[in-house]
C-alpha positions, 0 to 999 in steps of 0.5 A: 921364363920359369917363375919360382913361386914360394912363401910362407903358409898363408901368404897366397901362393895357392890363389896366385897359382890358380890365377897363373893357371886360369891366365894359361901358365903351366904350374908345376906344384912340388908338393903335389909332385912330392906326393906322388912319387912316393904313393904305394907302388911307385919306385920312389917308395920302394927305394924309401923302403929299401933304405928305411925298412917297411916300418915306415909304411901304414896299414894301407901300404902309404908312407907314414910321414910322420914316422919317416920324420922322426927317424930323419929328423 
């Protein structure tokens, strides 16, 4: 069985996810998952760069979400 788990902010997806977790469910959080395959070095950001140019970096080499956001949105 795979359970979908969404909601709105504050509505307790974080402590039912962790209850989940400490009973033995594996979890898959897509948020953390989002982050990290475009933290610097990954290919996921050198493919966002590819299309978006380096402007959407930081100093530190991170995608600039923000930025990235204006520009999609």
């Amino acid at each position: 069985m795979i359970v979908g788990l969404t909601g709105g902010i504050a509505t307790g997806k974080s402590t039912l996810s962790r209850l989940m977790a400490n009973l033995g469910f594996p979890i898959i959080d897509a948020d953390v998952a989002a982050r990290q395959v475009v933290e610097p070095g990954t290919p996921g950001l050198a493919m966002i760069v590819d299309v978006f140019s380096p402007d959407i970096l930081t100093s530190t080499g991170e995608l600039d979400r923000p930025k990235l956001g204006e520009i999609i949105f």
